[in-house]
C-alpha positions as CSV (number, residue, x, y, z in Angstrom):
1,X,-18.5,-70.0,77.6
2,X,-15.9,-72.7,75.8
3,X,-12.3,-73.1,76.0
4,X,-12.7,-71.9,72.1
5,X,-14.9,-68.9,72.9
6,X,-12.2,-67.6,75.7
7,X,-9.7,-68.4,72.6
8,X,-11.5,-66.2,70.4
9,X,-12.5,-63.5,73.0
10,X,-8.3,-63.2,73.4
11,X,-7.8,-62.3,69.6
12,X,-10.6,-60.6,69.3
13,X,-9.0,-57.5,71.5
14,X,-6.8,-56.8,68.8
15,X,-9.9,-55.5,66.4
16,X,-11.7,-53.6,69.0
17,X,-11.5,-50.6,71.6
18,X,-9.8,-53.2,73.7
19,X,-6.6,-52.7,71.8
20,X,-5.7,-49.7,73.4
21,X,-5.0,-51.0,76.4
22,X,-3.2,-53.5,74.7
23,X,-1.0,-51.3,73.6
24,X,0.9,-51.5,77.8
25,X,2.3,-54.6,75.9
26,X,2.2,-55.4,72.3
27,X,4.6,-52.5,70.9
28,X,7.6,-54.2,73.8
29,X,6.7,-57.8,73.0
30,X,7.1,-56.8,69.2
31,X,10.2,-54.6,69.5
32,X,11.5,-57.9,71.0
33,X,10.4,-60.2,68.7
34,X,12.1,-58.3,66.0
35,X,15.4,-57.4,67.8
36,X,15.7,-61.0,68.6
37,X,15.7,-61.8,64.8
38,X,17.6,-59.3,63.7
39,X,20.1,-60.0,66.8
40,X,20.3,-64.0,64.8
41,X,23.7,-64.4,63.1
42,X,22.9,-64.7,59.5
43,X,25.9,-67.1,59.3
44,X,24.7,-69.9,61.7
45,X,23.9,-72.1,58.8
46,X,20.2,-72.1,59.1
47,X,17.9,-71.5,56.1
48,X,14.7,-69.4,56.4
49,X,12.9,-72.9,56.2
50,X,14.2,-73.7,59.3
51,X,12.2,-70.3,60.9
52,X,9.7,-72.6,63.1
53,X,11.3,-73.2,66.4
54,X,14.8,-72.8,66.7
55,X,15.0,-69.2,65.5
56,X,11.5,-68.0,67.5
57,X,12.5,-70.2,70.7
58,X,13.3,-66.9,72.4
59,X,9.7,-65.5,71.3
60,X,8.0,-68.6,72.0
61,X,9.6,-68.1,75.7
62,X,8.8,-65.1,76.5
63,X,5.0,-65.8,75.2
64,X,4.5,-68.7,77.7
65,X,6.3,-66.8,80.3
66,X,3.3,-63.7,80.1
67,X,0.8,-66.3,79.6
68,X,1.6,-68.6,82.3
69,X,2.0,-65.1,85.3
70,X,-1.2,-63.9,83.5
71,X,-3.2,-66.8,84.5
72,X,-1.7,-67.3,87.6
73,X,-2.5,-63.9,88.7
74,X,-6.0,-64.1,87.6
75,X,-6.4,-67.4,89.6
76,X,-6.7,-65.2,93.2
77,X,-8.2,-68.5,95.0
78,X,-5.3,-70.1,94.6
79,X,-2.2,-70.1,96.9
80,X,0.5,-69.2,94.3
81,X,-1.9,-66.2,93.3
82,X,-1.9,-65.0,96.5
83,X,1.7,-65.4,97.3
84,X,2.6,-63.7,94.1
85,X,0.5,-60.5,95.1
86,X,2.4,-60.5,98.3
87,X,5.5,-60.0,96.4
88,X,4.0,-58.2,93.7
89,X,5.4,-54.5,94.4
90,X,8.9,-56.5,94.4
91,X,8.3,-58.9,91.7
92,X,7.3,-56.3,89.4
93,X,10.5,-53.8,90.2
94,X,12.8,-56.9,89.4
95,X,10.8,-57.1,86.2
96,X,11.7,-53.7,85.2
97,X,15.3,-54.4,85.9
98,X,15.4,-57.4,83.8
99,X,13.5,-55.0,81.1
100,X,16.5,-52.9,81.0
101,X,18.8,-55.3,81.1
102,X,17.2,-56.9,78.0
103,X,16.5,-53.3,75.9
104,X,20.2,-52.7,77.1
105,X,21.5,-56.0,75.3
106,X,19.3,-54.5,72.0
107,X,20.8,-51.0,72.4
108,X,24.2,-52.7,72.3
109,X,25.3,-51.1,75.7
110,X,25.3,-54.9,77.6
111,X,27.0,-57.1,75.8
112,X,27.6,-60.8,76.8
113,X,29.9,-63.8,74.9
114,X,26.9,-64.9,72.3
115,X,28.8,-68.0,70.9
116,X,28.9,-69.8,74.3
117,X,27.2,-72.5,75.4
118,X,26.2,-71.0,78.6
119,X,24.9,-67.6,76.6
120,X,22.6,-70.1,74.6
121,X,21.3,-72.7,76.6
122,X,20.7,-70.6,80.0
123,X,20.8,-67.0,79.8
124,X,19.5,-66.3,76.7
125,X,16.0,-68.8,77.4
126,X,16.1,-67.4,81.0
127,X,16.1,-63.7,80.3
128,X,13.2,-64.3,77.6
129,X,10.8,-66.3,80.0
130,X,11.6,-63.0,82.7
131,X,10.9,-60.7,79.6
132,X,7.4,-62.3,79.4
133,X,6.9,-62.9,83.1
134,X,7.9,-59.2,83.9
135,X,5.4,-57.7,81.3
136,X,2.9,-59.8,82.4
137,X,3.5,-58.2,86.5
138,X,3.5,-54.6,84.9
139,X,0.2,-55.2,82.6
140,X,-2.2,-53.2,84.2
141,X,-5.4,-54.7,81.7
142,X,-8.9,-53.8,81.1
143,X,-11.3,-56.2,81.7
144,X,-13.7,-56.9,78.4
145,X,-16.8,-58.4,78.8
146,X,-15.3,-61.7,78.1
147,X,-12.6,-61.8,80.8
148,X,-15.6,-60.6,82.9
149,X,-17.2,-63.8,82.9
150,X,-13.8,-65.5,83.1
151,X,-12.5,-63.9,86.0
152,X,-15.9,-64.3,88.2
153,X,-15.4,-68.0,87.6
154,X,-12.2,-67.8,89.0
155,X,-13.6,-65.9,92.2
156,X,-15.3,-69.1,93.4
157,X,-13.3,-72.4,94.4
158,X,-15.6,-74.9,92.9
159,X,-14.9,-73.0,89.6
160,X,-11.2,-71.8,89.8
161,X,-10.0,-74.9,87.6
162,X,-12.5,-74.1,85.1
163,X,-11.8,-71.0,85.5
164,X,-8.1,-71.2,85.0
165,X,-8.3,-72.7,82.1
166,X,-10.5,-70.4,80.0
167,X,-7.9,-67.6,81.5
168,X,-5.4,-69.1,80.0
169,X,-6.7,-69.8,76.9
170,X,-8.2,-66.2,76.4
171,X,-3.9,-65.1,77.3
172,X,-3.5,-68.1,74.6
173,X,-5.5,-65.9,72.0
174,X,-3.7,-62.8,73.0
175,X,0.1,-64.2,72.5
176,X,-1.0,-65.9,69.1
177,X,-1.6,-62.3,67.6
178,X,1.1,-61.0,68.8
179,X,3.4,-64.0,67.9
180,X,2.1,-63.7,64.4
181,X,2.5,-60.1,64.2
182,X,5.9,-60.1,65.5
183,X,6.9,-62.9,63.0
184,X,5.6,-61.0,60.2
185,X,7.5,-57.9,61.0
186,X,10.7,-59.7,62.1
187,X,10.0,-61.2,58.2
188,X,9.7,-57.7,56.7
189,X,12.8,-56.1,58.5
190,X,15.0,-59.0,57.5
191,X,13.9,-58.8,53.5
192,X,13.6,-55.1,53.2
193,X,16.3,-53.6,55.2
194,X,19.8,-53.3,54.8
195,X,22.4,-54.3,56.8
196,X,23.0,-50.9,58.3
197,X,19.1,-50.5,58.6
198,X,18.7,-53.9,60.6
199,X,21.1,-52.2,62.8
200,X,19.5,-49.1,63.8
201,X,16.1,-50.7,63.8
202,X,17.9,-53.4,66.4
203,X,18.7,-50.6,68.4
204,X,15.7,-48.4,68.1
205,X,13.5,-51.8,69.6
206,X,16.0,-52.0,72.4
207,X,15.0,-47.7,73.3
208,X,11.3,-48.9,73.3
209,X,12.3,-52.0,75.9
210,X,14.4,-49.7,78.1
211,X,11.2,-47.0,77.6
212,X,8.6,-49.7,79.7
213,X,11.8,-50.4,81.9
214,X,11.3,-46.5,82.9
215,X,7.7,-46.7,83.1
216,X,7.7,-50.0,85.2
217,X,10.6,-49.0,87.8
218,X,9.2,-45.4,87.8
219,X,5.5,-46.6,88.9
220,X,4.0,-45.1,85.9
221,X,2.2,-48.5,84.1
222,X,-1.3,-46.8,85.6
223,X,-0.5,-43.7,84.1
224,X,0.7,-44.9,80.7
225,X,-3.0,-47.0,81.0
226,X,-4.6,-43.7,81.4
227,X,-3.5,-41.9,78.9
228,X,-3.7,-44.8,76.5
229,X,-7.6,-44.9,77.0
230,X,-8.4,-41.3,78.0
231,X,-6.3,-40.2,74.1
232,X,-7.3,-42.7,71.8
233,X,-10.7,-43.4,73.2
234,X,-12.1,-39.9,74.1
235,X,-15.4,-41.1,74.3
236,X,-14.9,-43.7,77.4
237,X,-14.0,-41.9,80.6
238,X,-12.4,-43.3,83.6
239,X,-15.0,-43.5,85.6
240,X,-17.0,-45.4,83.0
241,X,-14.4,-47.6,82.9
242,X,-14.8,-48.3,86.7
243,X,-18.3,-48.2,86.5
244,X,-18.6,-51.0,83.6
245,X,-15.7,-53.1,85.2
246,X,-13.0,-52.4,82.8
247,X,-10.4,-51.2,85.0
248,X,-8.9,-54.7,86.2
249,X,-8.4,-54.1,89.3
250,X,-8.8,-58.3,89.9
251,X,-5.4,-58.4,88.6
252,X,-3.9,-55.1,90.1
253,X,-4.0,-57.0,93.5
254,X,-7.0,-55.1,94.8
255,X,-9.3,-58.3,94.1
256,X,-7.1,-60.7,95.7
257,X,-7.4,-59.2,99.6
């Protein structure tokens, strides 16, 4: 395996069996990807041209936020992997409080002064980097045959760096789908919907945020996995999943100990 083959085995999830339990992510990171756009003041100035980066900087954050834990967690012969699953039970209940706080701020219930300076350049960057890092704690993956062969790299010292690398660049793959995807429907919402629509749609993102908030601070991410796979892929028990190495327990903690 290549950098570019760990690439392509992270966006090639999205057209398999695999995407299903992609699916403990991809419907929050979208619902915040399009509340964020329809949460931008139309009346800042900017043109549409001017989409790349200042308009997706909070998407773009929270992206390298998952990807970055994601690796991290994966690297368990490293000292910063370990320390993280020793906090991990903690780490991931503050992540479902930021969650909440953020589908909150969608819903409209938490509202903050948006035209400061301090709103812009600290809290608003600082609560999309947690939004990442706290999905990435609650992920509870699968393990495809491709992450296999990553992750038994990273389970022997003289390969961790290698390792590390092809992790994150198979988490690389799996944020540029979803960056695209999100793009494209924040796109579509903006062009198609009225103003009242853009509202309720807003609004209807921020329920879906505050709905993994429940599952996270509730302890039911496992669960949510298991029904996931056991309704959409019928044919694949649970114990199969175990048996073939699917169930990541690496990155549950399990591995790391």
């Amino acid at each position: 395996m290549n950098l570019l083959e760990a690439y392509l085995a992270g966006i090639s999830g999205f057209f398999s069996a695999w995407i299903f339990c992609l699916l403990q992510i991809i419907p929050f990171f979208l619902a915040f990807i399009v509340a964020d756009s329809l949460a931008a003041k139309d009346g800042d100035g900017s043109k549409p041209k001017e989409l790349s980066v200042k308009r997706v900087s909070a998407t773009l954050l929270s992206l390298a936020g998952y990807l970055v834990v994601f690796t991290l967690l994966g690297m368990t012969t490293t000292g910063i992997s370990k320390l993280i699953f020793s906090y991990l039970d903690i780490a991931t209940q503050f992540g479902g409080v930021v969650l909440g706080l953020v589908g909150l701020y969608f819903v409209g219930l938490l509202t903050f002064y948006e035209s400061s300076a301090f709103f812009k350049m600290l809290l608003k960057p600082l609560f999309a980097v947690l939004f990442g890092v706290s999905l990435a704690l609650a992920y509870k993956p699968c393990v495809t045959p491709a992450l296999t062969i990553i992750l038994n790299l990273n389970n022997h010292p003289e390969t961790a760096a290698m390792g590390g690398l092809f992790l994150a660049g198979y988490a690389l793959g799996t944020v540029t789908v979803i960056f695209l995807a999100g793009v494209g429907l924040s796109f579509l919402a903006k062009k198609l919907l009225p103003s009242g629509g853009s509202l309720l749609l807003k609004k209807f993102c921020g329920i879906i945020i505050v709905g993994v908030s429940v599952l996270v601070l509730s302890g039911n991410m496992t669960s949510y996995k298991s029904f996931l796979v056991g309704r959409f892929v019928p044919h694949v028990s649970m114990e199969d999943m175990e048996h073939k190495g699917m169930d990541h327990k690496h990155m549950d903690g399990e591995g790391s100990h």
